[in-house]
N, C-alpha and C positions, 0 to 999 in steps of 0.2 A: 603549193597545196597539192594533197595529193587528190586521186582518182576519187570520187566516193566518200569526200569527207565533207562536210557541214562547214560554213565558214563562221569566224568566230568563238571554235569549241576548240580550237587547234588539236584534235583528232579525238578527244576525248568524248563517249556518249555518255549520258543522262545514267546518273544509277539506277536500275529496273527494282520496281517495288517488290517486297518480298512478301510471297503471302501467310496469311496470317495461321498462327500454329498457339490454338488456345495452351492455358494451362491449365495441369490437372488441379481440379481443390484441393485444399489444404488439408492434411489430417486434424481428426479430432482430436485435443491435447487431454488429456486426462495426467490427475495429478498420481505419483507413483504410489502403488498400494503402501509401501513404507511409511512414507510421509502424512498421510492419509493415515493409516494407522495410530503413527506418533501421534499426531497433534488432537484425534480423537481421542487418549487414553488422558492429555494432559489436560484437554475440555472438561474431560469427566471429572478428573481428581479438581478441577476449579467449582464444579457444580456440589459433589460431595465436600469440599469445606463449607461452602456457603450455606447448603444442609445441614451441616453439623450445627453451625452457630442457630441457624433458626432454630432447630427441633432442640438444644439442649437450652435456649432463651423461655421457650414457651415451658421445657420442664420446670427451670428455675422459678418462672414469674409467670402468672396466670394470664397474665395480659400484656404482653411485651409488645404489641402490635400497632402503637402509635410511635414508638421511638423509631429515631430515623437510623439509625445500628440494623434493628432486623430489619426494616424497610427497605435497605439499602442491599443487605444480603440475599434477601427473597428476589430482588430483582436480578440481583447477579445470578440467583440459579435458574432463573426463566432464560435470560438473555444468553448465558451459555449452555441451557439443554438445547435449545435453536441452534448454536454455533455448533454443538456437539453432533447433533443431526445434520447441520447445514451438507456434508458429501451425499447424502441419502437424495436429494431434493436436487441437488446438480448431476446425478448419476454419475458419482466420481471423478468432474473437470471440475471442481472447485471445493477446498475444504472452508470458505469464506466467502461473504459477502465481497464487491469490489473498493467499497468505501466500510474503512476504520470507526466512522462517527461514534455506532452505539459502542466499542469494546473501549473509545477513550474515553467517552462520557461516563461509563460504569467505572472505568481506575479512577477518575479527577472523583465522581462522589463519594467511592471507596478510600482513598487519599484523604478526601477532608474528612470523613466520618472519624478516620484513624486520627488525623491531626487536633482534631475539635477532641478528641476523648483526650487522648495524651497531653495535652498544654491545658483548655480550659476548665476540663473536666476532672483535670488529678486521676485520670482511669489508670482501674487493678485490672490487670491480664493475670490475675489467679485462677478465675473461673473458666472454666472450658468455652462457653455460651461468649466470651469477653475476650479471650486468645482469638478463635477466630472471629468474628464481629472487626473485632480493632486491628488485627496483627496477621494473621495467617491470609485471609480472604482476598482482605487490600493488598499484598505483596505479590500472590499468586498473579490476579488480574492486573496489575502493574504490568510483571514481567509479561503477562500475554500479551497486552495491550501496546507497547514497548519492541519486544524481540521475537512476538512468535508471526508468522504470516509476512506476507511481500507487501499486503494493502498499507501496514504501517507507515511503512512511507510513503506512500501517496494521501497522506494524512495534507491538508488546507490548510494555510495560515489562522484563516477563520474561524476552523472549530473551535477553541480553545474559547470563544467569546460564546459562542451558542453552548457549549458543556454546561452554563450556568442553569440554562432551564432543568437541569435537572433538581440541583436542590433549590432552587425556585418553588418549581412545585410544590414539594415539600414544603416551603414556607406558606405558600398560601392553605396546604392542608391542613395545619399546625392552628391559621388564624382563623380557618372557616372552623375549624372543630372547636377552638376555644383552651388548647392546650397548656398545659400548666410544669412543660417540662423543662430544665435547661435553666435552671435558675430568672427565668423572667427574658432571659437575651434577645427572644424572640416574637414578647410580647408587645405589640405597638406603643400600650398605655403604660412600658417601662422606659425610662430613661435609658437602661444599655441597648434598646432595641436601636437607635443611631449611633450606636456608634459599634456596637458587634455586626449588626447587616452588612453594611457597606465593606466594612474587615471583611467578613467572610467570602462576599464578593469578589474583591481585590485578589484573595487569597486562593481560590478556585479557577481566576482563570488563570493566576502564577502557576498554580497546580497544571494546568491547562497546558500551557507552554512549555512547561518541564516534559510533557507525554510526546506534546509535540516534535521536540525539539529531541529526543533518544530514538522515536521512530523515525525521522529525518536522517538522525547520526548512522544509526543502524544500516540504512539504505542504503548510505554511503560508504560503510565501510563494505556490505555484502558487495556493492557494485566494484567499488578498487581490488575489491579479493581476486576477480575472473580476467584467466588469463587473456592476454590478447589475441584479436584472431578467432576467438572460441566460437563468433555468432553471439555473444549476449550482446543485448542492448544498452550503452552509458544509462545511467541513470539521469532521465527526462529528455528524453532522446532518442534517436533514431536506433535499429540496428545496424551497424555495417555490413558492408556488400561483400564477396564474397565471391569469388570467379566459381562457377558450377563444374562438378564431374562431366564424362563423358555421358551421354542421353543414352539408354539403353532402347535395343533396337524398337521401332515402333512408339516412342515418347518424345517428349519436345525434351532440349537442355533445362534441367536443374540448374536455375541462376543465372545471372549474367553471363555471356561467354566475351571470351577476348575478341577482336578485329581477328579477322580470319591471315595469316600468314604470321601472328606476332604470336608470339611464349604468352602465358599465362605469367603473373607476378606469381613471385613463391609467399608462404604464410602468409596468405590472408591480406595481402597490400592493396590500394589500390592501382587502378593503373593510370601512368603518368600520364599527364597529358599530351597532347598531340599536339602540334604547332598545327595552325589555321594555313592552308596554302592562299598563295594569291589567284589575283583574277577571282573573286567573287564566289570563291570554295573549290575551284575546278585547279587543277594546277598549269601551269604556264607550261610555253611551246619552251621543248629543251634546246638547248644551244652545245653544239659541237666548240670544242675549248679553241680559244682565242676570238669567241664572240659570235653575233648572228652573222649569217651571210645572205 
């Protein structure tokens, strides 16, 4: 042992803690005026069909205002003049809410209004009031609901079972008012009221799982599109790490940095791992070749 050494450490001292060097906060992410842009102009032209159909329903027919067509349509133009607005109210970090719920509950009842006209109802899409209503309205918010925003995929198993209170509702407005539309389907003291309910049910939240099931797709394909290395996040998942630049004078290092005397990995790798020394993490006394003396 030498002069001044500890016994036990075989010359090796204690690593000295290194003090502590905060980080700067994060920027604020704002989403790009571009984007931002687009996806307000496509809000709008969703809110202007769903306009169209009410105000050319109420020209045709003086009271169209208990069928679930315009009912269905009126609500899409509330629920996207909100979404249309929605960057105004986030000051340009969000052009959406973080959860999908209301835009796929509005395609699944837009969906069935469309399905329920075109199969039980024998519906004519001649009339303007009846194109969008049935055809234009529901296709638009489909595709919104589906492929526009990142929330889609982070869409729930479970919404697709909760979608149904919407035309729920509707049915109990239908039986508190005493409604006489829809050939009888939906009137308790009809015989097709057991057996179209439960159909429609069934067939709402299939609808359901269709919405679910293309914003899922969707995710995944946006997620496989980004190259590797880039800093995105797998889809439900972590970001990867990422060795930082040099720290510019008077700032802490950007990201992890490497053990000090090793390379840096190239593209974005991470770094191998390190073999565990012996002795308890310290490294063992060295030996001059052909053993200890």
């Amino acid at each position: 042992m030498q002069p001044g050494m500890q016994p036990g450490l075989s010359g090796v001292q204690p690593p000295q803690a290194q003090p502590f060097s905060p980080q700067p906060a994060p920027p604020v992410t704002r989403i790009r005026p571009g984007v931002l842009l687009g996806v307000t102009l496509w809000r709008l032209l969703i809110v202007a069909f769903a306009l169209i159909g009410v105000i050319a329903a109420v020209q045709q027919d003086g009271n169209p205002w208990p069928g679930l067509s315009l009912q269905a349509s009126l609500f899409t133009a509330i629920v996207y003049g909100v979404l249309m607005l929605w960057p105004l109210f986030t000051l340009g970090r969000s052009h959406e809410p973080p959860s999908a719920w209301i835009r796929g509950g509005t395609a699944v009842l837009l969906l069935l209004v469309m399905s329920v006209y075109m199969t039980l109802l024998d519906g004519d899409l001649s009339e303007t009031w009846s194109l969008f209503e049935h055809l234009l309205t529901p296709l638009v918010v489909f595709a919104d609901a589906c492929f526009v925003g990142a929330s889609a995929a982070r869409m729930k198993w479970w919404f697709p079972f909760t979608w149904v209170s919407l035309p729920l509702a509707y049915l109990i407005y239908y039986i508190a008012d005493d409604l006489k539309m829809y050939g009888g389907m939906l009137r308790p003291d009809s015989d097709k009221f057991f057996v179209y309910v439960p159909v429609l049910l069934v067939v709402t939240i299939a609808l359901g799982f269709v919405v679910f099931g293309l914003g899922k797709l969707r995710g995944l394909v946006a997620t496989s599109a980004v190259t590797p290395g880039g800093g995105q996040a797998p889809f439900g998942g972590p970001a990867p790490q990422h060795w930082g630049t040099a720290p510019q004078p008077g700032m802490p290092p950007a990201g992890p940095q490497p053990p000090a005397g090793r390379p840096a990995p190239q593209g974005g790798q991470p770094y191998p791992p390190q073999p565990v020394p012996p002795s308890g993490g310290f490294p063992g006394p060295q030996h001059s070749p052909g053993g200890p003396r």
